[in-house]
ZALUM-845203 format. One record per residue: x, y, z of N, C-alpha, C, O in turn. Coordinates in steps of 0.1 Angstrom, whole numbers, plus 5000, padded with zeros to 4 digits. Atoms other than C-alpha are relative to their C-alpha. Example, Ala and Ser with C-alpha at 12.3 -4.5 7.8 and 13.67 -1.06 7.14 Angstrom:
2
500949885000512349555078500950125000501950125007;499149895000513749895071499250115008499750225009;
This chain:
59
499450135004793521767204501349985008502250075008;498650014993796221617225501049944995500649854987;499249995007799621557213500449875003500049815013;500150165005800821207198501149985014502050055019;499350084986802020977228501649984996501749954984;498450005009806220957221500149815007499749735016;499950184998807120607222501850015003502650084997;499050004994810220507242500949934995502149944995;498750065009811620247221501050054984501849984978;500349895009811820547195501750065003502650074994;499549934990814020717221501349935005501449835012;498750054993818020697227500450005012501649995015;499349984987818220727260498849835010499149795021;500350094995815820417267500449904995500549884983;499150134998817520047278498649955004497550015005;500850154996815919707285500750035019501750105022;499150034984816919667325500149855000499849764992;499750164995818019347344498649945008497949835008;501150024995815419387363498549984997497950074992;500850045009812319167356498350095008497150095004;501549974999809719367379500050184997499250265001;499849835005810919737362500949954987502149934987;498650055008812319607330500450114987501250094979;499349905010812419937308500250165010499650215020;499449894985814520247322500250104985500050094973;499649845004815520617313501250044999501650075010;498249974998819220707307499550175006499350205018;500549884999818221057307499350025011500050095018;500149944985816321117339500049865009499349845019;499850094983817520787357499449915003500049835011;501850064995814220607363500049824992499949814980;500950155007813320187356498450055006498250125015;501349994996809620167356499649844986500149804976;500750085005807119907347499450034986499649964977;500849925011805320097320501350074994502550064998;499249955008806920307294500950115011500350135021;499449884995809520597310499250114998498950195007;501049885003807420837294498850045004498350155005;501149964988804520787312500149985013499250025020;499349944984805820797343500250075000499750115011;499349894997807221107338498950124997498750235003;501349925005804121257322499049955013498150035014;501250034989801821097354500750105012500050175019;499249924987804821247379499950145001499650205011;500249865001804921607366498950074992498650194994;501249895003801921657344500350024987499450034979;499449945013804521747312500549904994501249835000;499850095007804821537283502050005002502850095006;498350064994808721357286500550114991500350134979;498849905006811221647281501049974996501750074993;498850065002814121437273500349934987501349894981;500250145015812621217243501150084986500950194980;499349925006815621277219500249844987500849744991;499950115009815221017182501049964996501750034988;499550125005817020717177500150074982499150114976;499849965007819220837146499049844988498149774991;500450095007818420577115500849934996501850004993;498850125003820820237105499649984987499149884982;500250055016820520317066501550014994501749974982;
């Protein structure tokens, strides 16, 4: 069984960008990409995103 996909809007270290043909980015390793950060990072090295760190809660 493979392990639940992490979702980046989840995730403190991911922004909106300015840029409309990469418009979500990575604080944590750096990176805009078209697609989520997390699959980029998981297509580039193979290893689910090492960085994914949760968005506390606004209660």
């Amino acid at each position: 069984m493979s392990p639940p996909k992490l979702n980046c809007f989840q995730c403190v270290y991911f922004y909106i960008t300015w840029d409309p043909h990469f418009p979500n980015g990575c604080r944590f390793f750096t990176i805009k990409a078209k697609n989520r950060p997390s699959y980029e990072v998981e297509k580039a090295s193979g290893l689910p995103c090492q960085g994914f760190k949760a968005k506390k809660d606004k209660k």
